[in-house]
Every structure is written in structure tokens, then in C-alpha cells.
N, C-alpha and C positions, 0 to 999 in steps of 0.2 A: 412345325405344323400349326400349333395352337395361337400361333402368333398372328395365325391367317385370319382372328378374329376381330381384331384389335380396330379396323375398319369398318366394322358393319353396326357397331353399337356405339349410342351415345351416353354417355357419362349419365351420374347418379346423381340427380342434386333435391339431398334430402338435408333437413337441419334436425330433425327427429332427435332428441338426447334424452339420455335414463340415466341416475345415479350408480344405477346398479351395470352398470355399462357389459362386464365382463360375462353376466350373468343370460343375458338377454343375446336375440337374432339382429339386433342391430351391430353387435360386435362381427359377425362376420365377414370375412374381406369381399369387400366390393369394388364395381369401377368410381370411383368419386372423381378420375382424371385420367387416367389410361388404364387401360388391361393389364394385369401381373401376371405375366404370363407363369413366374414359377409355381406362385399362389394359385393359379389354375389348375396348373399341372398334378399340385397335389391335392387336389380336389375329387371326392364321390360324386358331389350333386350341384348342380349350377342351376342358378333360378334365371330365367331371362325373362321379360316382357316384350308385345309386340302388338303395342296397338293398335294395330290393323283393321279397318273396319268397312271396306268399299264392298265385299261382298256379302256383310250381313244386314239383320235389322236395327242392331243393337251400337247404331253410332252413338259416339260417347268426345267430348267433347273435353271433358274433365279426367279422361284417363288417369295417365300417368302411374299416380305412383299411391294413392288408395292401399290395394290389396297389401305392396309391398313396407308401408309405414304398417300397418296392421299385425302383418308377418316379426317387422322387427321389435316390436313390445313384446314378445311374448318369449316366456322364459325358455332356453335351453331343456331338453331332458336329460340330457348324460353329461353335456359338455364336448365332447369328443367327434362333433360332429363335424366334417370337412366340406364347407361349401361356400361357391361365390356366386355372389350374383354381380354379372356377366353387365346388367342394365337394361338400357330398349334399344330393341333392333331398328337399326334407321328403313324409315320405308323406301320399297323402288318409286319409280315415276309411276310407273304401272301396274296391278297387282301381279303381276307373272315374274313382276321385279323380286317383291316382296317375297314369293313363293322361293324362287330360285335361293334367295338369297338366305330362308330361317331351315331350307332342305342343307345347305354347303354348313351351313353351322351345328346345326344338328347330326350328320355325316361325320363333320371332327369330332365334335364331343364323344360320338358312338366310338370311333376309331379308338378313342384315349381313353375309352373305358369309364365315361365321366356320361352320368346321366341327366338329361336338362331336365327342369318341370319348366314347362310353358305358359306362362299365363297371357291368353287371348283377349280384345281380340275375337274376331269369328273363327268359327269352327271351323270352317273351311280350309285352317292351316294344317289342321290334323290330315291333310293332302300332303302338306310338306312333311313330314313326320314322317308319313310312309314311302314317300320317296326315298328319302337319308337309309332307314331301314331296309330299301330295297335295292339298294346298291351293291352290300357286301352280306345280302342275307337271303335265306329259302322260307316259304311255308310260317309267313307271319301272321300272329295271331293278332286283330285289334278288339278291344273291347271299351266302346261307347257306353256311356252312363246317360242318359238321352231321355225325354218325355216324347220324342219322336225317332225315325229309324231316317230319314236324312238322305233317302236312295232319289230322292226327287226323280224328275223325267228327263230323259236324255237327249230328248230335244231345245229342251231351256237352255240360258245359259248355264254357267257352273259358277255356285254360291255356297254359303254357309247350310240349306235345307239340302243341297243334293251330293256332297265331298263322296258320304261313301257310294252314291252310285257310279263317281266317278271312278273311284278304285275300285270296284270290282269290273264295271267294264271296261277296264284300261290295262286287267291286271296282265302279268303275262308269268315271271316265277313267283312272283313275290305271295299276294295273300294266298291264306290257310283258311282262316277261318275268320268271321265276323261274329259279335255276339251283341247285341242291346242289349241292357241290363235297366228295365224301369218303363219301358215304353208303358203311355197310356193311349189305348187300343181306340179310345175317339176322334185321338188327334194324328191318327194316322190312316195314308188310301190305304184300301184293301188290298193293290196290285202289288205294293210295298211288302204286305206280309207276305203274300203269294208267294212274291220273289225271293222272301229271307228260305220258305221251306223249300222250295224249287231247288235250290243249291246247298239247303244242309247248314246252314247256318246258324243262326240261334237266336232269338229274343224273348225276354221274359219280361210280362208283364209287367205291372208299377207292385198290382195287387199280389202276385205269389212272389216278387222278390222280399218285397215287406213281412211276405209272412213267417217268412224266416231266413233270416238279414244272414247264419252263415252258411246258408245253401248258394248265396254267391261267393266265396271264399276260392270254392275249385275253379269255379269263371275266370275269378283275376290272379288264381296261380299261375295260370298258363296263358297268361295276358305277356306280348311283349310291347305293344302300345295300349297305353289306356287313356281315354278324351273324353272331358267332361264337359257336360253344357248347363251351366248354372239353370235353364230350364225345367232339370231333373230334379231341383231343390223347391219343395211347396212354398208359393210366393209370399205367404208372409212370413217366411225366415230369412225370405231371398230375394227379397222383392226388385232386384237390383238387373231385370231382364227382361225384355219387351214380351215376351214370350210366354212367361213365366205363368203358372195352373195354379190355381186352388187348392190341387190334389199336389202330392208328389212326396220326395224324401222329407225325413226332419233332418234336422240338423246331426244328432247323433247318431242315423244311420248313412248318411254321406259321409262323416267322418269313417265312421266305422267299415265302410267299404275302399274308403281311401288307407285303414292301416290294411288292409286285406292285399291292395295293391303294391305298397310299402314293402309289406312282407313276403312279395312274390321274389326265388330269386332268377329270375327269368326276364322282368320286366325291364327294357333300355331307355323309354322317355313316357312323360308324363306330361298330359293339358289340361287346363282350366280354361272354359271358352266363354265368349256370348255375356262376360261382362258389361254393367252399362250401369257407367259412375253417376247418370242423370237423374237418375230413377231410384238411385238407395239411400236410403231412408235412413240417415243417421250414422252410415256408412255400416249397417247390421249385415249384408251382403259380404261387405269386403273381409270386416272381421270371419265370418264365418267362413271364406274363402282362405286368408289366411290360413286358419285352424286344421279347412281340410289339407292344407302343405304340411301344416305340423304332424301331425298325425301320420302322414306320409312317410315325413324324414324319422319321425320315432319309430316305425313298425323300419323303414331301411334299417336301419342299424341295431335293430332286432332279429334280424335275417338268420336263418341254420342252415345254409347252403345244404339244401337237399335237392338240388336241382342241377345237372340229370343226375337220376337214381342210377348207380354208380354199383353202392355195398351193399346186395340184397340182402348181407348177413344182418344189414342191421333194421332189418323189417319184417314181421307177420305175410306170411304169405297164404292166402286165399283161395280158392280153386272153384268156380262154379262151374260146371256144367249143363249143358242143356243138349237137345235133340238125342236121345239115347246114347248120349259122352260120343257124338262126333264134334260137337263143337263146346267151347270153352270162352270164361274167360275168367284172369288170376289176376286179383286183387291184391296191394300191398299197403299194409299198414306201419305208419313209423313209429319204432321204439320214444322216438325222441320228440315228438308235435302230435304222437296220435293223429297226423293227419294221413289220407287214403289217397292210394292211385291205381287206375286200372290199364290191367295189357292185355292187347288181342292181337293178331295175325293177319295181313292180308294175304291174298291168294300166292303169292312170292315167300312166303313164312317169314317178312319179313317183320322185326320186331316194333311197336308202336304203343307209348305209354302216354295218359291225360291223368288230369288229378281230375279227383268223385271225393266224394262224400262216403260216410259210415251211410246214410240214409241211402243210397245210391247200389251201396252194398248188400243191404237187408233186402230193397224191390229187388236187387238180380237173383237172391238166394229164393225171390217168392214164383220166380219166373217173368218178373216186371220190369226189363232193361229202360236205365231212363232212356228219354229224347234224345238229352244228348251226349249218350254214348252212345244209341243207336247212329244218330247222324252223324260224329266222328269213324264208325265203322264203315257208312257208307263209302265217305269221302278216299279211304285210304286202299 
């Protein structure tokens, strides 16, 4: 099957060399000339590039290979880490080409249990992402890292600003749930938020994710696609994107949401989007692009497989009630990460668990259900 890849990517040609060769992400197996397919096979994590640029703003001209010379300077953290980078995906004739073609790659990769991170590229691939994802899966969760919510109008065409209004009106088993994480509320219609609470969805401002960087943790536990638009990063750390604000993350809390996602173990691909090698300055974009994969790949093979909650022996168990104990919901704390998750029941007593927060915990014990566990109870 994984051989079925071996066409769609064109080779590596990097001349990038370190002393310390063994030590560094440049040692890792790459294409330099064909696909390996064993070397694949025994692979966690595959990096691929794809850059694809007809439906966004951010043409780029100088693509290539930036982000990923950046990536391979920078030291290993364990050593132990299994991953190849796959290369760039060759484009179709036409974008539907290109679409078809990073969903059929992505689709293997899931199948083999091999996770890609993506680096774009417009966002608009994060379409292809949830296709592969909706092939052989229910009730997908995506979470965008975004300074906008990207639902555009549905009578335009379909680009890099409207993907996910494409997937939610296109949906049919596939999404669960959407969530922004950063939006800034200037640079986005009103109709756009309307529509996030209309449907139970989720977005959290630029201003209260910042204000406390691990109140998004339970977001991207339960993240199975997670898509970044370098727009999300404050332009002068990031300056590397047409788009890009004033305001936005710094550098160590984009990282820091990317080990968040790392250490999710739920999560099956991973994007970096809205690249644009024209515009960065000294290549300080690509580096810090880089860094957010590192961080990635370090919090991956940090991972305590506590995902799904399986041995309730091995957790704190919670009990809040409300309306004069007809209704409930039971909290569970891990012996082993101190991290929380809450279950409640829909009308079927059927069972249904999200990861929360300790703070999540404290408002329901005050009678304060967050947002969104409110709006996960709706949906179910």
C-alpha cells in the first residue's frame, strides 16, 4: 500500500550538512531519490510539504525547502525518534488535482497508523486532511489555531478564507465538532460567529486563550486534526504571511500549544499553513515554524496513552450534581498527568467523555458549567 506514494512526491534536494550529523533532524531518512518504503513503514511521523498556493493569498515563489532546512539544524530530543520526510507533493493540473491527490496520501498514512504534519501551502488543504479523515472515521474533531474563523460565504468560490465553511456545509458523518483557538474578533463577520454558536461549536478569542495558555490543553486533547495559519503568530515573530496582525501568539506560546497537540493521544495529522518565503525576514518565520514541529515531535513521544479512558481504577472520580441530584456530571482526574475529563449522558444513557480542565472542575462544583461543556452536551 505505502508504495502507492512513491508517485506523487518529488525528491529532496537539500545540501544542508552538520558535523554533528547523527545528533541533528537532518539525519533522518528522507526521499533524496526514491521513497523507502520499509523506512516508511517503520515510521510514527512523516513530514511532507505542498506548495500549493492557487487558492490562497500567500504565493510564495521561494517555497521549497525553508521551513524544512530550518527543521533539520536543530538537535534531536531523545534520539529515538522515527520519521521521514516523504518531500513535496507534486501539484495536479488543477487544484482539485492537488486536493485529490495530499486526501489519497494522507488516507495511507492514517491507514498505517503513520501521522503526516503538513506544511502548506494554503489552508485550504486542511479540506484534504478531513477528507482522508472521513473515509474510515465518525465524529471528527478539527481544531484551527487561526486570527480568523475561515467559514467565508457560500456563494464564493472555495479558497484558503472559506475551507471550513466548506466542511461543515458539505458535512455528512464526518465533523463533530469545530473549535478556533486565537481568533481576533476585528478580523472577523459577525455572521461567522453567529454561525460558530448556531451549531455549538467553539472559538476562543486571541485575548482569553493568552490568558491562560493551559486552558487550551483540553481543546487540542481532543483534537483529531489540528491546522495552523501562521497568521495566528504576532507579525513581527512571523512576519512571513500576507496576513499576518500586530496582535497575535508569541513564539513560546505557539510552541507551547503545538506540545499540547503533540501530546494529544487522539491526534492523526497535523498543518502548518499560509507560509510565504517572500515576506520573511531573515528566514525568522521558517525557523520558528521549524521549532513549532519540534515541539510537536518532542510532546509525540511524550505521550501516556490515556486516550480512551479505558482503567477508571487508575483516576480520581468526581461527582457534581445539580437540579436537586436529577441530573449530574462525573469528573475524572489522572493519577498519572493530573490531567481532567468530564462524562455525561445523553437521553439514550448513552456514555460520552471530553477532556476539562481542574478550572472547568471548580465552576461546575460553583454551579458554573463551562461553554464548552455546555455545547458538547448539547450536541450529543
Amino acid at each position: 500500500m505505502l508504495e502507492n506514494l512513491i508517485p506523487y512526491f518529488n525528491n529532496i534536494e537539500i545540501d544542508t550538512n552538520f558535523k554533528d550529523f547523527d545528533y541533528r533532524f537532518f539525519s533522518i531518512n528522507k526521499n533524496t531519490s526514491e521513497i523507502n518504503v520499509e523506512q516508511l513503514k517503520n515510521s510514527d511521523i512523516v513530514i511532507l510539504s505542498v506548495p500549493e498556493y492557487r487558492a490562497s493569498e500567500n504565493f510564495s515563489e521561494k517555497y521549497s525547502n525553508n521551513i524544512r532546512t530550518e527543521f533539520y539544524k536543530l538537535f534531536k530530543s531523545s534520539g529515538n525518534e522515527k520519521i521521514y520526510d516523504l518531500g513535496d507533493l507534486k501539484l495536479g493540473n488543477t487544484l482539485s488535482d492537488t486536493y485529490f491527490a495530499l486526501q489519497e496520501v494522507v488516507f495511507l498514512l492514517l491507514t498505517n497508523k503513520i501521522i503526516p504534519i503538513i506544511i502548506g501551502g494554503g489552508q485550504d488543504l486542511t479540506y484534504s486532511q478531513f477528507l482522508a479523515h472521513e473515509k474510515n472515521q465518525e465524529n471528527i474533531n478539527i481544531v484551527s489555531i487561526d486570527s480568523c474563523l475561515d467559514i467565508g460565504n457560500s456563494e464564493e468560490d472555495f479558497n484558503s478564507k472559506s475551507y471550513i465553511g466548506k466542511i461543515i456545509f458539505n458535512r455528512k458523518k464526518g465533523l463533530f465538532n469545530y473549535t478556533n483557538i486565537g481568533f481576533q474578533n476585528y478580523l472577523v463577520p459577525r455572521f461567522e460567529k453567529q454561525l460558530v454558536d448556531k451549531l455549538n461549536f467553539d472559538a476562543v478569542r486571541l485575548g482569553f486563550a493568552k490568558l491562560n495558555i493551559y486552558e487550551n490543553e483540553p481543546i487540542l486533547r481532543d483534537a483529531d486534526i489540528v491546522s495552523i495559519d501562521v497568521s495566528a503568530i504576532k507579525h513581527a515573530d512571523a512576519p512571513g504571511n500576507i496576513n499576518s496582525s500586530p496582535n497575535g501568539f508569541l513564539p513560546e506560546e505557539i510552541c507551547q500549544l503545538a506540545r499540547y497537540a503533540g501530546n494529544n493521544d487522539k491526534i492523526t495529522s497535523f498543518g502548518i499553513y499560509e507560509y510565504n518565503a517572500n515576506l520573511d525576514i531573515h528566514n525568522s518565520t521558517a525557523k520558528l515554524l521549524a521549532q513549532i514541529i519540534w515541539h510537536f515531535v518532542e510532546a509525540f513521544y511524550e505521550r501516556k496513552n490515556e486516550y480512551p479512558i479505558e482503567n477508571i481504577n487508575n483516576y480520581k472520580k468526581f461527582i457534581v450534581q445539580f437540579d436537586n441530584n436529577n441530573a449530574e456530571l462525573i469528573f475524572y482526574k489522572s493519577d498519572k498527568t493530573q490531567r481532567w475529563w468530564v462524562e455525561t449522558k445523553n437521553f439514550d444513557k448513552n456514555r460520552f467523555i471530553i477532556s476539562c480542565s481542574y478550572n472547568d472542575y471548580l465552576n461546575c462544583v460553583k454551579g458554573d458549567i463551562s461553554e464548552r461543556i455546555f455545547k458538547f452536551y448539547q450536541k450529543i
